[in-house]
Structures are given as C-alpha cells and as structure tokens.
C-alpha positions as CSV (number, residue, x, y, z in Angstrom):
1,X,97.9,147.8,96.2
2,X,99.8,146.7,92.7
3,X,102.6,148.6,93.7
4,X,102.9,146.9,97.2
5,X,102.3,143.6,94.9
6,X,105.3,144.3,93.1
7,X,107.4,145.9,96.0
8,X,106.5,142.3,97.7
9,X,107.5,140.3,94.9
10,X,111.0,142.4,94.2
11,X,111.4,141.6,98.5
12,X,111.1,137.8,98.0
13,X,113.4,137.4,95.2
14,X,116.1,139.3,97.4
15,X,115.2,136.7,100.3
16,X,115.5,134.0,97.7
17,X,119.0,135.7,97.2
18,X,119.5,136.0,100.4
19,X,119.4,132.3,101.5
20,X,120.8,130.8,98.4
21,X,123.7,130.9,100.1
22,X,123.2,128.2,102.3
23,X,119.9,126.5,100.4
24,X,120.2,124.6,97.4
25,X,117.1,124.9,96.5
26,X,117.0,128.6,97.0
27,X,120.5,128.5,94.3
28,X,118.6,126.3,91.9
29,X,115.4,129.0,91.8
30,X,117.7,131.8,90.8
31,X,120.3,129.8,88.6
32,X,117.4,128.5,87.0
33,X,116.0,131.6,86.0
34,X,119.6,133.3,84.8
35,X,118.9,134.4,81.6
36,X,115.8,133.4,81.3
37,X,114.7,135.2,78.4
38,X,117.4,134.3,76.0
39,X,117.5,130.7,76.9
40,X,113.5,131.0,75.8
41,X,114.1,133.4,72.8
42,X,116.8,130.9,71.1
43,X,114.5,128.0,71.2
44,X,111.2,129.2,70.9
45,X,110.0,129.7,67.2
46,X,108.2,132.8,66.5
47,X,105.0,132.3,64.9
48,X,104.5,129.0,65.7
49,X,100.9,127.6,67.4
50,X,101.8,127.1,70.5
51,X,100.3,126.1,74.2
52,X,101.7,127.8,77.6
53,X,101.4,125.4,80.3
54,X,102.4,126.7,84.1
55,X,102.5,124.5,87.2
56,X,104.0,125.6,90.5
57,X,105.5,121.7,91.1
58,X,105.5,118.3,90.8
59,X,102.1,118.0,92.3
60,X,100.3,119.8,90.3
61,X,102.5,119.1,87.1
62,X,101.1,115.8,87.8
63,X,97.5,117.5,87.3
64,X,98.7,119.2,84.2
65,X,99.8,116.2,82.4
66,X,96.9,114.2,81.6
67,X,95.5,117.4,80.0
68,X,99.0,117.8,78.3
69,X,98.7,114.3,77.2
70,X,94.7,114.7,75.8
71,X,95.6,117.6,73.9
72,X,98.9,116.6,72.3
73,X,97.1,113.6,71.3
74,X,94.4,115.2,70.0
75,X,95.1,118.7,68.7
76,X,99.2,117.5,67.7
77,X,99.6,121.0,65.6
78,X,100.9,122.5,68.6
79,X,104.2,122.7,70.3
80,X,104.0,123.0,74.1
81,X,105.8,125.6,76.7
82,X,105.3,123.9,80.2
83,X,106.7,126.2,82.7
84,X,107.4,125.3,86.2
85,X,107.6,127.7,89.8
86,X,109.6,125.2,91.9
87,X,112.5,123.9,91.4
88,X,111.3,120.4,92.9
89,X,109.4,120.3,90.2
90,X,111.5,121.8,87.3
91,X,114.3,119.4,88.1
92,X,112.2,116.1,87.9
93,X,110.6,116.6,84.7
94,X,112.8,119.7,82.5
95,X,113.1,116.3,80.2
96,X,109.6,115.4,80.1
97,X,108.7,114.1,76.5
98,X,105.3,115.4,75.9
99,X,106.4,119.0,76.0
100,X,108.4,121.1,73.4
101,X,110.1,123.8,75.7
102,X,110.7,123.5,79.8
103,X,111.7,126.4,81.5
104,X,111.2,128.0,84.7
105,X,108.3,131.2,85.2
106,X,110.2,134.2,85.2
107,X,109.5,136.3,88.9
108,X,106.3,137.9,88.2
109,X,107.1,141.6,87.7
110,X,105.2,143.7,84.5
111,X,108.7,144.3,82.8
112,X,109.1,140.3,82.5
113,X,105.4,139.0,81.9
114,X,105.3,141.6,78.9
115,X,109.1,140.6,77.7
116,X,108.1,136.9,77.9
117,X,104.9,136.8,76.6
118,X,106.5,139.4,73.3
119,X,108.6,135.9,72.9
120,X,106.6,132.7,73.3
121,X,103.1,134.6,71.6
122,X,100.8,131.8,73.0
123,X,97.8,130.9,71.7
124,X,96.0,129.6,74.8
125,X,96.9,129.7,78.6
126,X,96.8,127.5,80.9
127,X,97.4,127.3,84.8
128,X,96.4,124.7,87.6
129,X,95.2,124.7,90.6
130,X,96.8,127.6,92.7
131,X,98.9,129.5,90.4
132,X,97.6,133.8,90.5
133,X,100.3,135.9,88.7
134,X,98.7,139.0,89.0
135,X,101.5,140.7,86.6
136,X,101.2,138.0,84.1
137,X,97.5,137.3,83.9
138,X,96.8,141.5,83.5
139,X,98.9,141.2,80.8
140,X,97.6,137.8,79.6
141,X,93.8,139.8,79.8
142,X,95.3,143.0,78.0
143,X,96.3,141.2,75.0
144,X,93.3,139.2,74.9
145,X,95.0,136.0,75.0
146,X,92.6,133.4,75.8
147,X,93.5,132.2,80.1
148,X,92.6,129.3,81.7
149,X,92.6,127.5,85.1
150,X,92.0,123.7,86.1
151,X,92.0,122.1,89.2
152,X,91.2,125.1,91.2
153,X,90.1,125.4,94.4
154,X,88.8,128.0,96.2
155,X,88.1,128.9,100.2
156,X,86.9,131.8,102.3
157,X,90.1,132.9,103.5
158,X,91.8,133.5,100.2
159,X,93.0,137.1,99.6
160,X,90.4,137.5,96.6
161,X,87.5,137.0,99.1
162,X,88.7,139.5,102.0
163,X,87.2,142.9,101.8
164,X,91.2,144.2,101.3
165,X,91.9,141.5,98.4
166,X,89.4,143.2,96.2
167,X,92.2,144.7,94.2
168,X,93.6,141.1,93.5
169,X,90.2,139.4,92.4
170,X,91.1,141.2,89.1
171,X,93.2,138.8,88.4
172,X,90.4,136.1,88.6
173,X,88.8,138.1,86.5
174,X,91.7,137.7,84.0
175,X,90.9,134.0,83.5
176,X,88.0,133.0,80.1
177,X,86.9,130.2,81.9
178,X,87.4,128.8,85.5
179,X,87.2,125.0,86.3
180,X,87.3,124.0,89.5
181,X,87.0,120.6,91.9
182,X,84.6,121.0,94.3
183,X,80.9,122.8,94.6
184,X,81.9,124.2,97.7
185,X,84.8,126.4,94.8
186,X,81.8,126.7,93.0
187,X,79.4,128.5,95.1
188,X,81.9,130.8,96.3
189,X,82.9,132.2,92.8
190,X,79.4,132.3,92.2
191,X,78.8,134.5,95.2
192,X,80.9,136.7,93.9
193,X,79.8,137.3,90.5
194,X,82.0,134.6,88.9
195,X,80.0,132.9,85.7
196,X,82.8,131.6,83.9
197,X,82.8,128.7,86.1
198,X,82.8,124.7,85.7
199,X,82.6,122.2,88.3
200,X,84.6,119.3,86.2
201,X,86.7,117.6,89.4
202,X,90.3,117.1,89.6
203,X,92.4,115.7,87.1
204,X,94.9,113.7,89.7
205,X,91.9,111.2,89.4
206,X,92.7,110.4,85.7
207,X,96.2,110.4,86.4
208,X,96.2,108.0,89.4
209,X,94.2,105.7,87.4
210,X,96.5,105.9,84.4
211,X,99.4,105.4,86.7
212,X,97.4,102.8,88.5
213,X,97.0,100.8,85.1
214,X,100.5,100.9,84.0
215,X,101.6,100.5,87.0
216,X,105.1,97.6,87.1
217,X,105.2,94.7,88.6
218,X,107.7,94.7,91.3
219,X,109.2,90.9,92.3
220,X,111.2,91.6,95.1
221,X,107.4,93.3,96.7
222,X,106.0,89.7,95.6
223,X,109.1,87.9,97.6
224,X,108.3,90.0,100.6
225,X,105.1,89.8,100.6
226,X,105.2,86.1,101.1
227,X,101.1,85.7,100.8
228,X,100.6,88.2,103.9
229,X,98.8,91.5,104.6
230,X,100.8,94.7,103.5
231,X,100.4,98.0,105.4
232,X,102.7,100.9,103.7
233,X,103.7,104.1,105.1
234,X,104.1,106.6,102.1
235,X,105.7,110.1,102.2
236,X,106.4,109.9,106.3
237,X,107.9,112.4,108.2
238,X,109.2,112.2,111.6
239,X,106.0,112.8,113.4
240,X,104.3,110.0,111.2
241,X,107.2,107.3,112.2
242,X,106.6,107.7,115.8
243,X,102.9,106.7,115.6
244,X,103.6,104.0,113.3
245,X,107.1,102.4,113.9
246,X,105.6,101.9,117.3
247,X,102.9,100.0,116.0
248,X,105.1,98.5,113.6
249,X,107.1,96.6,116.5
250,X,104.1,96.2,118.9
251,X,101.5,94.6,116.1
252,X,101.2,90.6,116.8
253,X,99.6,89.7,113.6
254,X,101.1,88.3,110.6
255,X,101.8,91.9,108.5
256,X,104.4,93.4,106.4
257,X,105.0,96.8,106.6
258,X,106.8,99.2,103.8
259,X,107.9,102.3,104.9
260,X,109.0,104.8,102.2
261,X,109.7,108.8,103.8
262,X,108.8,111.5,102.4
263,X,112.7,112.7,102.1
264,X,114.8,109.6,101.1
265,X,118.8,110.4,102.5
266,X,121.2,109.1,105.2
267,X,119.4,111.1,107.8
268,X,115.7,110.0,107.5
269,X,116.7,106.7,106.6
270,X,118.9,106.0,110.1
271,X,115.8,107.9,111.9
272,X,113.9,104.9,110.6
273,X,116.1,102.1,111.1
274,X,117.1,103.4,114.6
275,X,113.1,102.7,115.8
276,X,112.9,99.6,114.5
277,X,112.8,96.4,116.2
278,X,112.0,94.6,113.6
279,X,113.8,92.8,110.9
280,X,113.9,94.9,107.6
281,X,115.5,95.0,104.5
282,X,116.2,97.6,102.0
283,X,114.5,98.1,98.5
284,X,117.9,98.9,97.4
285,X,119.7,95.9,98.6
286,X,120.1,92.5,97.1
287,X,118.4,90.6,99.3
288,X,118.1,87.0,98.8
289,X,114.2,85.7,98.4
290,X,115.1,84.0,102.0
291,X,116.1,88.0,103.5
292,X,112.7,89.1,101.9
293,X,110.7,86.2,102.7
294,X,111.8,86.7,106.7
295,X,112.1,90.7,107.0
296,X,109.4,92.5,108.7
297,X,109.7,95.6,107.1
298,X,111.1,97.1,103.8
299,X,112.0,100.3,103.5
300,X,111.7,102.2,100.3
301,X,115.0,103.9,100.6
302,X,114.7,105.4,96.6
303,X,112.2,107.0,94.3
304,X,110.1,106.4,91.5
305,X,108.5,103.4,92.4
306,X,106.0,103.9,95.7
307,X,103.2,104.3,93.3
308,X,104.0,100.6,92.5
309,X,104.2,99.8,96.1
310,X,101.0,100.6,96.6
311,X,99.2,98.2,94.4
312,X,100.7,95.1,96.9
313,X,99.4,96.9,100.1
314,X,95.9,96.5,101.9
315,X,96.0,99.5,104.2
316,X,97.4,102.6,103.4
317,X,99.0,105.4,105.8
318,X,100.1,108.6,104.4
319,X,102.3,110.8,106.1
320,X,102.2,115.0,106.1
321,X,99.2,115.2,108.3
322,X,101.0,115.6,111.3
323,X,103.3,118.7,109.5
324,X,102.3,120.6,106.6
325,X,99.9,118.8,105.2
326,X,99.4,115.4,103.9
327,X,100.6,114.1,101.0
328,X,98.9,112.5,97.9
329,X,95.8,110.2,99.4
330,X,94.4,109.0,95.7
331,X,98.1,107.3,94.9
332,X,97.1,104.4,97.3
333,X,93.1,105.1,96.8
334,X,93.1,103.9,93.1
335,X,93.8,100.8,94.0
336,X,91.2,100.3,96.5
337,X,92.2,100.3,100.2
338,X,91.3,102.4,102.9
339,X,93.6,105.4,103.8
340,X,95.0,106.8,107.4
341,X,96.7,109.6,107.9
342,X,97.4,113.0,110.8
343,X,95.2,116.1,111.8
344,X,95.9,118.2,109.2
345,X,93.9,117.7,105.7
346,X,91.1,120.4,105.6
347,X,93.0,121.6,102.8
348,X,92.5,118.6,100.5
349,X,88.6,118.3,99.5
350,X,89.4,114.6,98.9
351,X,90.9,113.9,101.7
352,X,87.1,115.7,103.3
353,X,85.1,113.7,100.9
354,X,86.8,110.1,101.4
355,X,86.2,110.6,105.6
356,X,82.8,111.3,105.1
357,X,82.3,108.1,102.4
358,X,84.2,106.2,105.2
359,X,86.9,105.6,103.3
360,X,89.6,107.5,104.9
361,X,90.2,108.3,108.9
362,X,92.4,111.1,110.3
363,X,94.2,110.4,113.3
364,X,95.6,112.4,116.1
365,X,97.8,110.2,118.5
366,X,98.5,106.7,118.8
367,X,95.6,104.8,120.4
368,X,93.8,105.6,117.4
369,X,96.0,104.5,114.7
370,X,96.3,101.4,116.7
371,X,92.6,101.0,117.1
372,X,92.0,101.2,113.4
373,X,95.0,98.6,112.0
374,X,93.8,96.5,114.4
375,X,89.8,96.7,113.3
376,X,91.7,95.9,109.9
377,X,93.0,93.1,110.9
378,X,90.6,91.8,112.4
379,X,87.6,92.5,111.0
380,X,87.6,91.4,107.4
381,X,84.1,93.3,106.4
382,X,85.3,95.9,107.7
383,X,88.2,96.0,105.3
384,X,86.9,94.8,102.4
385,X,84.0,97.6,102.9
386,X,86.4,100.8,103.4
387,X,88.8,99.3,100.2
388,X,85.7,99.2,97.8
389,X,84.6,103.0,99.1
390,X,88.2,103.9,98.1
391,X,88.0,102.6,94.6
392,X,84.4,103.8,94.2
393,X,85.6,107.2,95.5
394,X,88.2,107.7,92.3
395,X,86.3,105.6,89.3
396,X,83.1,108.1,90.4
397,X,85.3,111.4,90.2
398,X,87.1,110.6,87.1
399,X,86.4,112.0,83.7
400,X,87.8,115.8,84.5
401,X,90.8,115.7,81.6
402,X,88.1,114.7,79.0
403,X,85.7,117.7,80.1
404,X,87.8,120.1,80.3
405,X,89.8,118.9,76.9
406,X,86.7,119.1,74.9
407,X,85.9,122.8,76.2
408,X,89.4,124.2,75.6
409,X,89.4,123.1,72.0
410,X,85.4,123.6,71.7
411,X,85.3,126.3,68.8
C-alpha cells in the first residue's frame, strides 16, 4: 500500500504539471517548490533550536498562528519554519512577521522528507488540522522527533478508519500527542486504540476573538450605515447571490446589505451588480457621505477588511454552503449575531454545534432565507436571543491556544 502511496503521489505532481499550463495556481505550486531544498539550506542555520510549523492554507494558517504567536512569546529561543501546501496560502503570508523561514512542503516522497528534515533538524513538529504526510511523519517517528497535531478532526469515513486504510493509520500513530476539537474526534481515536489524545477545541476561536478585538474602525461602514440594520453576505458564490440578491431587492424594511464574494474580480463583481436593483456603491470608490448615506448596498469589491465588516452587521450570511462548503461561520459569530448559510456544512462541527444552540440556520432555497431575515426583522427577541447564542457559542469554546501551548512546552 506505501508503494501505491508514493506511485499516487509521483501521479499528482505530473497532473499538477500537467495543468500548469493553463492554471496559475497549478504554476505557482511547482515554481514554488523549484529548488526547494537549496532555497531552505542557504537560510536555515544548522544547529539552531528551531520549530516546524505546516499548514495546508490560509485557513488553517489562521489556526496555526495564535499558537505561533503563544509560543514565540513565550519560549522566544526559537526560530520558526512555517511551511505551507497551497499556494493560496503561501502567497498571502510568505512575509508573515512572527516566523523566521516561509517555504512551501516539498511533495511528500521518502527521498525529500529525509533530505529536508537532514536540513532544518527540528526540534518539535507541528501540523493542524488535516495535514497526514505519510512519508514525512514515518520519518518524523523514525528519528524520534517529537510530532504534533492541533485542530484535528476526525470522522468515520476517513481512510484511517476503513478496514483498507489500516496501512495508513500508521501514520497517526506517528504523532506524540493528538489534540483535537470535538468529542465526537475523540471517541473515535479512542475506539481505535488512540491514547495520546486531547479534547482542547479549536484554535480559530482565539483567533476570531483576537481579530475581533483589534478589529479597525471602518468610516465609510459608519456613513453607510446611516443608524440602520446591516445584513452582510461574506465569501458568496454564485449559488449564494441568487437566494440573497433576490431578497436583497424584494426586502421592504429599512436594511443595508454588504455583499463581499468569495472571489473579488471583474467577473464576480458584474455577476453581482447585474442582479441588483438596488442602489449600491463600491468599497473601493470615493463615495461622497450623501452616495453612502442613500446606497442600498455596498459591495466589498477588495480584501482584507470583511472581518471589520462584520462588527457593523446584525445578521450574518455566509456563502459556500450551496458549493463546496461553507466558509468561516466564527468571523461574523465573535461578534455576536446569528449566522445563515446553504446545505452543505456537516463538515464543520461548529457550524453542527451553533444549529443545535440555535444560533445558526442552514438553508436550502429561498422561502427559507426569506422567512428567517424577515423573523429578524421583525421580531426583535428573536434577534437579540440568536446574537447572544453566537457570542456565548465562541467566549465558551475559547481557551484551546493556551492548552495546548502549556502541553507542548510542558517538560
């Protein structure tokens, strides 16, 4: 089964090749990753302590970096590797402050994992939520280096759990100690003879309420606001804009809407503006306070800034759920409002655990988005209920970073 492993992972890289010719982001995964090991082996400095963090993107970067942040604040003897799988990821934050080297993961193969772990020597490991280099954590368990994962989650259906995935529950096995965010992660290691396992939560929790707190002020969201309700549409794709640019130009109350998609360009952008019947203006535009005061609608036609957005919005829709999945839920949650969003979110235990506190709904057409912006709207209790669930929601579940800081650095 390792040899069909690395036969599979020698495959992709030649469909990465493949389609680099017409996908950028395919060109940026394999120029990024050009010589790898010499770009690492001229900065790096043997012998030094040092800390290997690996996150596949931004997403879970952004679940990385609170613990990046604890431990280079409290244990600053170390220099930090952060390594990133996506290029979405790499090409945000390859500047980020906190850490001493950036790079991309070389492809997992047994030649590479040996070559780079001969040249960064870490002292501790440490990978989030979904990342399972077989190649690189047998290696990682062969020289004894101590191997973490945070932010884990675990289901049923996962290779390691399926009478053929056997094989691959080694590398699990490769890990000192597993923390993961929900009991349900728990149980299942457990039933499987796991007992290096902590149920500490998710760090995104810390980090939303960090971001949350420092969070700018953002004047031209004050002039549009004008003193009315604000419903924003975060991270929409074009399944998401149907349901609610329709409400959008049918809703009679006086609401502002911000809409901010998922992919900000000339072609999402005119998608949006092309349903409208509304007056809008752009976040990008300099709008008089009179333009702002008046427009229906401001689009978010940038990035950077929709965690901002959120703090001058009541009701919260976030887009993904009608596609591949929605998109961050605990962005708009920290700041207390109730969140709506599409089908398809059994794959984010918060998403589970916010419907069931009744502070979150998942929708499937229409008459059901409508039916909840208008309970909103008009039923004030209602509102102010599901908005204080929210908040309750992330101040109970924080405190993850600190846990898991403490056990890292225990002895």
């Amino acid at each position: 089964m390792q040899l069909l492993y690395n036969t599979g992972i020698r495959f992709y890289h030649f469909l990465i090749w493949l389609v680099s010719f017409r996908n950028p982001k395919a060109r940026k995964w394999l120029s990024g990753r050009k010589n790898i090991f010499e770009k690492i082996q001229k900065v790096v400095i043997p012998g030094e302590p040092l800390l290997w963090f690996h996150v596949s993107s931004l997403g879970e970067f952004e679940q990385a970096r609170p613990v990046i942040e604890g431990v280079r604040k409290d244990f600053p003897g170390y220099k930090i590797l952060l390594t990133f799988y996506s290029p979405s990821g790499y090409e945000l934050k390859k500047d980020y402050p906190l850490a001493d080297y950036v790079f991309y993961l070389p492809l997992d193969t047994p030649r590479n994992a040996c070559r780079f772990l001969d040249i960064v020597k870490p002292d501790k490991v440490f990978f989030v939520k979904y990342e399972f280099w077989y190649n690189f954590l047998m290696e990682l368990k062969k020289r004894e280096i101590p191997t973490y994962i945070f932010s884990a989650l675990f289901r049923p259906s996962q290779i390691f759990f399926r009478p053929w995935g056997k094989w691959y529950r080694k590398a699990l096995k490769a890990y000192t100690h597993i923390f993961v965010q929900n009991q349900s992660s728990y149980d299942l290691l457990g039933k499987f003879g796991f007992d290096n396992v902590s149920l500490s939560g998710d760090t995104r929790l810390d980090r939303v309420a960090e971001i949350a707190k420092a969070s700018a002020n953002l004047p031209k969201l004050e002039k549009f606001c004008a003193g009315k309700k604000v419903i924003v549409a975060g991270s929409t794709w074009p399944e998401d804009e149907l349901l609610f640019l329709r409400y959008v130009n049918e809703c009679k109350h006086p609401v502002k809407f911000v809409i901010a998609p998922h992919e900000v360009n000339p072609d999402s952008i005119g998608r949006i503006t092309a349903q409208l019947q509304r007056r809008f203006v752009f976040y990008s535009s300099d709008s008089t306070t009179m333009e702002l005061e008046e427009a229906d609608v401001l689009i978010a036609d940038g990035y950077g800034y929709l965690v901002s957005v959120y703090r001058y919005s009541k009701i919260a829709y976030i887009g993904g759920g009608f596609t591949t999945g929605i998109h961050s839920i605990l962005e708009p949650a920290v700041y207390g409002m109730p969140v709506v969003f599409g089908p398809y979110y059994q794959k984010f235990h918060e998403a589970i655990e916010m419907i069931q506190l009744g502070a979150a709904h998942s929708i499937i057409g229409y008459e059901e988005l409508c039916d909840l912006f208008e309970s909103y709207l008009t039923d004030p209790k209602r509102l102010a209920a599901e908005s204080n669930f929210a908040s309750q929601y992330v101040e109970n579940n924080r405190g993850a970073t600190e846990q898991i800081v403490r056990y890292f650095f225990k002895k």
